[in-house]
C-alpha positions as MATLAB code, in Angstrom:
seq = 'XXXXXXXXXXXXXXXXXXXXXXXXXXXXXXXXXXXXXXXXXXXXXXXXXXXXXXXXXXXXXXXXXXXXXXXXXXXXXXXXXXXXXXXXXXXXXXXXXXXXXXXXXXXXXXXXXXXXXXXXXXXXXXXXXXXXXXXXXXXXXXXXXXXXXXXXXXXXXXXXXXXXXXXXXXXXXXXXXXXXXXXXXXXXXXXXXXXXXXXXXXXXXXXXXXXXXXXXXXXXXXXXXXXXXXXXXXXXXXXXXXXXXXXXXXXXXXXXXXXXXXXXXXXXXXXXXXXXXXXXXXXXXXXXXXXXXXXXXXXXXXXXXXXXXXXXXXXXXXXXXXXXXXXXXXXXXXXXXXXXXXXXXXXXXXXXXXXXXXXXXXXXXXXXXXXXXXXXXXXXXXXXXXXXXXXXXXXXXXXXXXXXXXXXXXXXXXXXXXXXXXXXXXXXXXXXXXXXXXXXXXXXXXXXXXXXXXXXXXXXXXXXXXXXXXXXXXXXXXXXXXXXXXXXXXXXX';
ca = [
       0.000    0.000    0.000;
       1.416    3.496   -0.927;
       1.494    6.180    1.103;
      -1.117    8.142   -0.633;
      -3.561    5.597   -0.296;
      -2.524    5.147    3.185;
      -3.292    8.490    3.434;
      -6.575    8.876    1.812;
      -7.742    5.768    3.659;
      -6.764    7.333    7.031;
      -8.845   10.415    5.988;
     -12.030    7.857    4.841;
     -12.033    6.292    7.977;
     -11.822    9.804   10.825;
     -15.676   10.743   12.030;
     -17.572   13.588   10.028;
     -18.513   15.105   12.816;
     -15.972   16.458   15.626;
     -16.679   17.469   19.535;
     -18.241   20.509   19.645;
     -15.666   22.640   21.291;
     -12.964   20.906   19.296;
     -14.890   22.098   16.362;
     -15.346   25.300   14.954;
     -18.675   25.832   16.567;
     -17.086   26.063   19.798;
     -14.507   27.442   19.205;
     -16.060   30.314   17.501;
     -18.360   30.669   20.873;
     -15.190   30.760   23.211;
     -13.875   33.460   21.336;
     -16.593   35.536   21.048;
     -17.388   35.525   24.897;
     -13.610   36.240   25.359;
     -13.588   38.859   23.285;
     -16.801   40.703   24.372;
     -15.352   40.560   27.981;
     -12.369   42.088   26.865;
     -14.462   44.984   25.464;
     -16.435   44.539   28.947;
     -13.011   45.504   30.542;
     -12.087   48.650   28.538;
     -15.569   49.802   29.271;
     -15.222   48.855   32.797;
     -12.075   50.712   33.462;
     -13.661   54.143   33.292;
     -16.958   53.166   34.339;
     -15.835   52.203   37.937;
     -13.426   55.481   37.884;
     -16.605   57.622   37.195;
     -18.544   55.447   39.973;
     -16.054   56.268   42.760;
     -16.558   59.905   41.772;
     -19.846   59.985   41.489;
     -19.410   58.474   45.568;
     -17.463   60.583   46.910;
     -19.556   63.775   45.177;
     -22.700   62.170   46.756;
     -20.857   62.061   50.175;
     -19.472   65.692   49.554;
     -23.455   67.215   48.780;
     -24.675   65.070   51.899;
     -22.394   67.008   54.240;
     -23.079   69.855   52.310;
     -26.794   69.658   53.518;
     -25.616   69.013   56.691;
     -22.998   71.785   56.849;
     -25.696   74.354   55.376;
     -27.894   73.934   58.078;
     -25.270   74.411   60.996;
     -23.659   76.961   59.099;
     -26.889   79.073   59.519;
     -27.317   78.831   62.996;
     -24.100   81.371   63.541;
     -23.562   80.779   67.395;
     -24.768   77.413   67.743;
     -22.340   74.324   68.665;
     -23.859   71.318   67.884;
     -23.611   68.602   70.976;
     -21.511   65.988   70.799;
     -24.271   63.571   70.832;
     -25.930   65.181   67.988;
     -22.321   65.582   66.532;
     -21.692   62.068   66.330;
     -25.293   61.374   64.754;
     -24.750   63.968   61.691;
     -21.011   61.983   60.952;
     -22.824   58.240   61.251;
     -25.208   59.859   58.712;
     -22.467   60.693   56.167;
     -20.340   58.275   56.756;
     -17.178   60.504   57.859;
     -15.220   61.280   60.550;
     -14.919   64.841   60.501;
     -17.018   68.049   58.616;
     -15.244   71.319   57.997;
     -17.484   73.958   55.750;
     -14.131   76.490   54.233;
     -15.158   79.987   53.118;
     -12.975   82.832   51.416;
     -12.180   84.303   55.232;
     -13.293   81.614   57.306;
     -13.317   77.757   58.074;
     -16.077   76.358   60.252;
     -15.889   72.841   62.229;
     -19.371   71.330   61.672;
     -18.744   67.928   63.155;
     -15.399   65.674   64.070;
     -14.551   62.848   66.670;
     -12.449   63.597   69.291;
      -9.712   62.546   68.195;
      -8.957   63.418   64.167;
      -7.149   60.448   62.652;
      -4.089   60.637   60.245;
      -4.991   61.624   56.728;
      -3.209   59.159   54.407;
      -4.815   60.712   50.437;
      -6.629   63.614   49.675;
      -8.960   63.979   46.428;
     -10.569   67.475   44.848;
     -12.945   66.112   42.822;
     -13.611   69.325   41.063;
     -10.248   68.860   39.945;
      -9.414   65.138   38.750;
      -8.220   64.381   35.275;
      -9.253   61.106   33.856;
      -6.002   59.461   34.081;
      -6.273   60.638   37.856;
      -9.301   59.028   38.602;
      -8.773   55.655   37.092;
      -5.149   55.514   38.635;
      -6.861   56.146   42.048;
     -10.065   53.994   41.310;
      -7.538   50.639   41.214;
      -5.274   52.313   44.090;
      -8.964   51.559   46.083;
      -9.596   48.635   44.806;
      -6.522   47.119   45.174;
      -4.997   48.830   48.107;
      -7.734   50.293   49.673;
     -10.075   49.609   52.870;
      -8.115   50.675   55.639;
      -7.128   54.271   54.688;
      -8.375   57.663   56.207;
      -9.169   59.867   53.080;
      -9.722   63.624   53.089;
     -12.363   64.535   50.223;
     -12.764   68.234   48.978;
     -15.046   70.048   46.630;
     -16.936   73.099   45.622;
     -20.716   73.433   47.113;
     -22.592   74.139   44.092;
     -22.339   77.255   42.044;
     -21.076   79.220   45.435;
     -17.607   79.514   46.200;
     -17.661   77.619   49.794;
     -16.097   74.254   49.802;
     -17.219   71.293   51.373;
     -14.663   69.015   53.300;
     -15.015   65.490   54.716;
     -12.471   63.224   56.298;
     -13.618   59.414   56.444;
     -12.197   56.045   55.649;
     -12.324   54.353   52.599;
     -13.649   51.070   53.614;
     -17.113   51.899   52.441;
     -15.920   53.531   49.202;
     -14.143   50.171   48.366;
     -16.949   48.156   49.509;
     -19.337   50.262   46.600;
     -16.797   49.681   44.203;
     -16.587   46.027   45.047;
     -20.172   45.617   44.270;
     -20.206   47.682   41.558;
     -17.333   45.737   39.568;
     -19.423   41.959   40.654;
     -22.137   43.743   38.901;
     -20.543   44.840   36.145;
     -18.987   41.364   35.666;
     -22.228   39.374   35.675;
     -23.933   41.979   33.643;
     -20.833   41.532   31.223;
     -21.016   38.006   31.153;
     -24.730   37.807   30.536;
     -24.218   40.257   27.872;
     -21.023   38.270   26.431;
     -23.104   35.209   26.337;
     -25.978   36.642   24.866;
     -23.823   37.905   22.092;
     -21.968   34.953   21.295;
     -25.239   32.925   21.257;
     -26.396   35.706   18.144;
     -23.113   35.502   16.925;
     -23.232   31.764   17.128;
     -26.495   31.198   15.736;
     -25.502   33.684   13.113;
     -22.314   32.498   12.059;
     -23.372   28.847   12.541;
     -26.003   28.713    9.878;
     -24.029   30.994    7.519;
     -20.966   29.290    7.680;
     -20.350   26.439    9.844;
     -23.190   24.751    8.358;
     -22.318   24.860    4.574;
     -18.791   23.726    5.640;
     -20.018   21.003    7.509;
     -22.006   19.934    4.283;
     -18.942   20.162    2.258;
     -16.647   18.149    4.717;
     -19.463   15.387    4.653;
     -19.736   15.561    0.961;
     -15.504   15.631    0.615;
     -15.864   12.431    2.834;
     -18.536   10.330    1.387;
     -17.166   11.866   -2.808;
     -13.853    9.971   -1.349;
     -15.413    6.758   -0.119;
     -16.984    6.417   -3.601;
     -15.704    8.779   -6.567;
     -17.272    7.299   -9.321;
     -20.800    7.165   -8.315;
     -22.928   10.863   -9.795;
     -24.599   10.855   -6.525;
     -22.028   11.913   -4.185;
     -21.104   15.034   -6.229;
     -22.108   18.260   -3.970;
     -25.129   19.721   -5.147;
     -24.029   23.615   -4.311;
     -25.840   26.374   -3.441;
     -26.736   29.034   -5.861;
     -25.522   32.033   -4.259;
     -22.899   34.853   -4.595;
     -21.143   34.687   -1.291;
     -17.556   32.800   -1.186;
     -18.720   29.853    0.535;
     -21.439   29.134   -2.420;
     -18.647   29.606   -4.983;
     -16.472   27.203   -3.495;
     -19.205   25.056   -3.318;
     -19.697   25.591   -7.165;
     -16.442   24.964   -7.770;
     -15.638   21.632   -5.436;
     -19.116   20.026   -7.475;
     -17.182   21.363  -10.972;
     -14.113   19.577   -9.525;
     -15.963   16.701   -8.889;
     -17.733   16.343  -12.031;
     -14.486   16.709  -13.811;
     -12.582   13.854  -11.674;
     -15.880   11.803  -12.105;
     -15.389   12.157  -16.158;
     -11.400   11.739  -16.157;
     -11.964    8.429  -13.817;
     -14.455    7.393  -16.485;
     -11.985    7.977  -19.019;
      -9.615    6.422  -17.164;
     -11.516    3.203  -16.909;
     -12.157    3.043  -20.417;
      -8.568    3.702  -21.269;
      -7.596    0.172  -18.981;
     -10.352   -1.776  -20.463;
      -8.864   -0.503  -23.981;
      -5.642   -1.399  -23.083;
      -6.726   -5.039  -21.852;
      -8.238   -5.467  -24.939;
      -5.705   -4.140  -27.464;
      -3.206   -6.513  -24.943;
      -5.690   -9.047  -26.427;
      -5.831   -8.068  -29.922;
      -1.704   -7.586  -29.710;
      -1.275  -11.084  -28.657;
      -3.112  -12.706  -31.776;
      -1.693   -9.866  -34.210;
       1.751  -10.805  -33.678;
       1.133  -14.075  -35.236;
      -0.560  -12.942  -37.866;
       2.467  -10.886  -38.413;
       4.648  -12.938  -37.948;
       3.311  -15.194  -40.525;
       3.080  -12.519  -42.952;
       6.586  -11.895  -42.209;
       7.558  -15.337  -43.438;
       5.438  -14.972  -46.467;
       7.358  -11.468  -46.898;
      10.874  -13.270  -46.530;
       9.836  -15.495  -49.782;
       8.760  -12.462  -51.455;
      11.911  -11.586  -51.510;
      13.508  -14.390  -53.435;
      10.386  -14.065  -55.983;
      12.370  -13.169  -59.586;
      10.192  -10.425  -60.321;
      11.376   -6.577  -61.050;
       7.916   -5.667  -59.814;
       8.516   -7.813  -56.583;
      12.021   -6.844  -56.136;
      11.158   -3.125  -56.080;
       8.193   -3.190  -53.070;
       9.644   -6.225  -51.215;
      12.086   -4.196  -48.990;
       9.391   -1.504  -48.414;
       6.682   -4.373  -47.593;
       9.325   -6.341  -45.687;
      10.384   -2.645  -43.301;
       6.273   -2.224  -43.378;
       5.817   -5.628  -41.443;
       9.346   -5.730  -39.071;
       7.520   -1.943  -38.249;
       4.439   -3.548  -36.985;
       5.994   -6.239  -35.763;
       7.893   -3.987  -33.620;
       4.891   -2.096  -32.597;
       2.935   -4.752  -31.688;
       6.023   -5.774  -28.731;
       5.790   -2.472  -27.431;
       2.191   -2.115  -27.112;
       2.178   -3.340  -23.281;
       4.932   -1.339  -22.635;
       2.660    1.910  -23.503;
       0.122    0.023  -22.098;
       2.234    0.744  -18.524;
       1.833    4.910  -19.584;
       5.562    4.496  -20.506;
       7.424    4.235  -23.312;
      10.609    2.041  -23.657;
      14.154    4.011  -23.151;
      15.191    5.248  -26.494;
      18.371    3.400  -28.310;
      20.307    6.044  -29.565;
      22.575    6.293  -31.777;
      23.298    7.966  -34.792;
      21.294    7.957  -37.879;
      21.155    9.436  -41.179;
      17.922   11.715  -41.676;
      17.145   12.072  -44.760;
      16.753    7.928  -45.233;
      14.346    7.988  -42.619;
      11.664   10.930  -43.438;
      12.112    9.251  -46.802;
      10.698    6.025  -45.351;
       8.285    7.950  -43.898;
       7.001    9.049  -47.511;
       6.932    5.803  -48.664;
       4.913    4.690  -45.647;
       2.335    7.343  -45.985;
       1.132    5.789  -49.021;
      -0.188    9.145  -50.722;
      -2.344    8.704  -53.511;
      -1.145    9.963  -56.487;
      -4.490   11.457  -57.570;
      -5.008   13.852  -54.477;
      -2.391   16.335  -55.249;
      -0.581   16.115  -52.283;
       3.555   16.556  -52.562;
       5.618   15.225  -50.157;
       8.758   16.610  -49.916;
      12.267   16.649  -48.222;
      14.597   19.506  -47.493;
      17.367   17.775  -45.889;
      21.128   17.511  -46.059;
      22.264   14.265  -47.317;
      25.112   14.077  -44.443;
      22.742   15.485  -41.960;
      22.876   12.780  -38.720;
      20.635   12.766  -35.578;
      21.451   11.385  -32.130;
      18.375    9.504  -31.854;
      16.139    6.156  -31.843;
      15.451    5.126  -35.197;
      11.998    3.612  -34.610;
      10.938    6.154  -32.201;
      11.782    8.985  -34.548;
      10.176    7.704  -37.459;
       6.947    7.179  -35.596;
       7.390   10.831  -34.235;
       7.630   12.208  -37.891;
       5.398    9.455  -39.308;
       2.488   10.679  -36.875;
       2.847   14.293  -37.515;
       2.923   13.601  -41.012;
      -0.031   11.295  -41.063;
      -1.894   14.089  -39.323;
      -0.884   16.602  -42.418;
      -1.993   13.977  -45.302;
      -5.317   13.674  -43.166;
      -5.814   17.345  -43.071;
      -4.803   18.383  -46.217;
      -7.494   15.348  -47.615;
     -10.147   16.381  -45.718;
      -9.840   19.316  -45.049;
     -11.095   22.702  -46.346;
      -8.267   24.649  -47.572;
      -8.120   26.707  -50.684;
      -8.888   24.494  -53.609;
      -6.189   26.420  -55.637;
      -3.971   26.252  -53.240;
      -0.342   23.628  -53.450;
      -1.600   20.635  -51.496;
       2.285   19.852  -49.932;
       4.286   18.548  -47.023;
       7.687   19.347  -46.515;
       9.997   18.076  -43.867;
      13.085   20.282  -43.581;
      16.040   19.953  -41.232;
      19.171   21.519  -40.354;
      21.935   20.861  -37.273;
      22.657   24.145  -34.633;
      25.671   23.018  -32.756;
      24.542   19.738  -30.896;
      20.989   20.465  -31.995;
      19.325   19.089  -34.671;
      15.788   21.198  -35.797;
      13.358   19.061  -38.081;
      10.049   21.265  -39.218;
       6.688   19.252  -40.689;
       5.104   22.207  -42.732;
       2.101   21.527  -44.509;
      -0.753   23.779  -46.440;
      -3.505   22.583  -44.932;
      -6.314   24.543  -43.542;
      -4.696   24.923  -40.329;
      -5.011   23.857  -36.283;
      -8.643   24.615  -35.231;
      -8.138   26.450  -31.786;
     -10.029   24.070  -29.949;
      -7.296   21.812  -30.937;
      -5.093   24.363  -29.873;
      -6.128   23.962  -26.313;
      -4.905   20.324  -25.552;
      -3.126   19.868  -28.418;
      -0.741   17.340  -27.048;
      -3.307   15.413  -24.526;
      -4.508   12.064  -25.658;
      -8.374   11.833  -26.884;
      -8.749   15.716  -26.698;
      -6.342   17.312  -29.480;
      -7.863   15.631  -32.073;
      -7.930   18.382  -35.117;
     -10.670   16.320  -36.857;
     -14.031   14.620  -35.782;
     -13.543   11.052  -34.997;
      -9.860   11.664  -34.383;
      -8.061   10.417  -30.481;
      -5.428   12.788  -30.733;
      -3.230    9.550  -29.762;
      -0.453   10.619  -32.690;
       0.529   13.894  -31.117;
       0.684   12.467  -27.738;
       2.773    9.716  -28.569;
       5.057   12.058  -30.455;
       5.590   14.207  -27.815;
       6.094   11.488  -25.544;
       8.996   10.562  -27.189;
      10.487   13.795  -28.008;
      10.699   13.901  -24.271;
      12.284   10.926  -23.960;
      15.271   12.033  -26.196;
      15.332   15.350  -24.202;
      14.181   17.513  -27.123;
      10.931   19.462  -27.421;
       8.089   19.678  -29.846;
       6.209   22.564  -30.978;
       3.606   23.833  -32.745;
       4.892   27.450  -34.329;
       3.064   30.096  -35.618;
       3.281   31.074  -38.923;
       2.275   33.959  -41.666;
       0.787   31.683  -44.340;
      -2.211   29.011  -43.999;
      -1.334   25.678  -42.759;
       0.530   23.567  -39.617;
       4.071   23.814  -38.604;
       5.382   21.568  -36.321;
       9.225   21.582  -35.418;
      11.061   19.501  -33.113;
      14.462   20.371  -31.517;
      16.501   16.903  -30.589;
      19.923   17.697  -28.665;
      22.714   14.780  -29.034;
      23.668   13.089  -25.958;
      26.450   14.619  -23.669;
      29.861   12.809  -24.548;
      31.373   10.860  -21.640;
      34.863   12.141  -20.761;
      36.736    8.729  -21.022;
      34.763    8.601  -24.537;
      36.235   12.019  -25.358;
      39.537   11.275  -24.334;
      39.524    7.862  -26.325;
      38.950    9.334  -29.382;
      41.004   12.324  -29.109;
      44.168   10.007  -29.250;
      42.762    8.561  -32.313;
];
């Protein structure tokens, strides 16, 4: 077992659905609560600042009142009994009412404790107040805190001395009530969110994760391709495109199928051929010893025709395993071999096609013999085809001409013919098997197999553009590196 199918089976075989706070669903809930109390937080920072103000102003206008009141009974001293009653009411320990020329003791124990902070809270800045809000919350509770502050619109000031243990106390339960109000309205939101989110995404992924799953379990089957929804939104479009994908890997497995049943039956038909063939051969080999001028003149052709196919046949399987045997190199004399290839094409004389050769007679490529001939025997094939049944201008030359010439280590070979030309549908898989067929009918097998084994020699193939109507195909084959001990050899030759 390979290690993609290991793979792929591992991936068949894990749950379609996962925990739901190892999924995304929960996930997406965790984070939203976390990140509404976060925004809970930098709301709560200022809010509890503002509280403690708002505290210690209420405490300020409550002596106030009280300090009014006293204040306008000029040579009254309040008792001490009635003293300590008006600082249990506020809440401080001692109530001083300040004017421009005067300061007036409204109320204080007998004893007046240590101040350890003072606050004007006409005065705070915001940084101030928040700094001092955690100082309380933190630190506080067991401080003696002098509090200051304008009364009203009048210019008499208000002064208080108390400890801080009820201020922190407020702000204690104003902070557990800003947390549980936070949390209710984090959860809250993350349930919208959640509910939101959920059906607009989490959802339609869900249904695409099932569908991956049960598409992998059985690809070939039309009813586990997604059916997608038909909206706008990048979720539907993905879900367009994985059923495209799909469909397409449905249709290339089909093809695929039909290519292995095609090759177990041309494995078949290859089996029996080859001794048909090889008969014929023998027949062939008596041909040859036939005294006949007629019979001497086609019985090498006839005799190449059949070792050809005999040759063929043996190496069907081996394309049959999507490779081609390693090319035998060596080299060969071109202009022989594209002349075998005219021959072979068999051109009727009456269609007014010309075949013709442009080719050195010394010209030599570093190449398989068989392989190349098939190479320019299929391309050529393909231009006799075209040029018969094709449309091209009636008063046009009907011709083919194969023209080569050597660059350094490079040998170029160009197939031009006048035909009517590559359609551009061709154009588009011109080298893939059963889809750059130029004609109806047509697998598109030759230009595959010629490319194939252009490759193979470490050359390319081309189709090239050209001014005038027709095909142009060239080919570029590079000779093989020379060893150095080869090099050396025949240098001291």
């Amino acid at each position: 077992m390979t290690a993609e199918t290991t793979a792929t089976t591992a991936l068949q075989r894990q749950p379609a659905r996962v925990g739901f706070f190892r999924g995304l669903s929960g996930r997406l809930l965790f984070l939203t609560v976390v990140f509404v109390m976060l925004a809970e937080v930098l709301i709560f920072v200022p809010s509890v600042a503002n509280m403690r103000i708002r505290w210690m102003e209420d405490r300020l206008n409550t002596a106030a009142a009280a300090g009014v009141v006293v204040d306008g009974l000029q040579d009254v001293q309040l008792s001490r009994p009635l003293q300590e009653e008006t600082l249990m009411a506020t809440g401080t320990k001692a109530i001083v009412l300040r004017r421009k020329d005067e300061s007036r003791l409204i109320a204080a124990v007998d004893m007046p404790p240590e101040i350890d902070a003072q606050y004007d809270v006409a005065a705070m800045t915001p940084i101030a107040a928040i700094r001092d809000a955690f100082d309380t919350l933190l630190f506080g509770g067991g401080k003696v805190v002098r509090i200051y502050g304008p009364i009203g619109e009048s210019d008499a000031i208000i002064e208080v001395v108390m400890s801080d243990k009820s201020l922190r106390k407020a702000m204690l339960v104003y902070s557990r009530n800003v947390f549980f109000l936070s949390l209710a309205i984090s959860l809250f939101t993350a349930a919208l969110i959640f509910l939101a989110i959920n059906r607009l995404m989490i959802v339609p992924i869900r249904r695409m994760t099932t569908n991956m799953q049960e598409f992998a379990t059985e690809p070939s089957n039309p009813a586990r391709v997604l059916d997608p929804a038909s909206g706008r939104d990048e979720l539907s479009i993905a879900g367009q495109h994985l059923s495209a994908m799909q469909q397409q890997l449905q249709k290339t497995l089909k093809q695929q199928k039909n290519l292995a049943d095609l090759g177990l039956a041309v494995s078949k038909i290859n089996h029996d051929m080859r001794n048909i063939l090889a008969s014929a051969q023998l027949i062939s080999d008596r041909l040859a010893d036939v005294d006949d001028p007629i019979v001497k003149r086609f019985a090498p052709t006839l005799l190449r025709t059949i070792d050809r196919a005999v040759g063929y046949t043996t190496e069907v399987l081996s394309y049959g395993r999507t490779t081609e045997p390693e090319p035998h190199r060596r080299f060969v004399k071109l202009r022989p071999l594209v002349s075998d290839v005219g021959e072979m094409l068999a051109i009727d004389p009456g269609s007014g096609i010309e075949f013709g050769m442009q080719i050195p007679e010394d010209l030599q490529v570093d190449a398989d013999s068989e392989q190349l001939f098939r190479v320019v025997h299929n391309i050529c094939r393909n231009a006799v085809e075209a040029l018969t049944n094709g449309q091209a201008d009636s008063n046009a030359p009907r011709t083919i001409n194969v023209s080569a010439m050597r660059t350094g280590s490079v040998v170029s070979i160009s197939v031009d013919d006048t035909g009517p030309g590559m359609p551009a549908k061709a154009r588009e898989h011109l080298f893939t098997a059963f889809r750059g067929s130029a004609r109806s009918g047509g697998t598109g097998l030759g230009l595959a197999i010629a490319r194939e084994l252009v490759l193979a020699h470490g050359g390319t193939i081309a189709l090239v553009e050209k001014p005038t109507p027709g095909t142009l195909f060239r080919i570029e084959l590079p000779d093989r590196p020379v060893p150095l001990d080869a090099f050396r050899s025949k240098a001291r030759h």
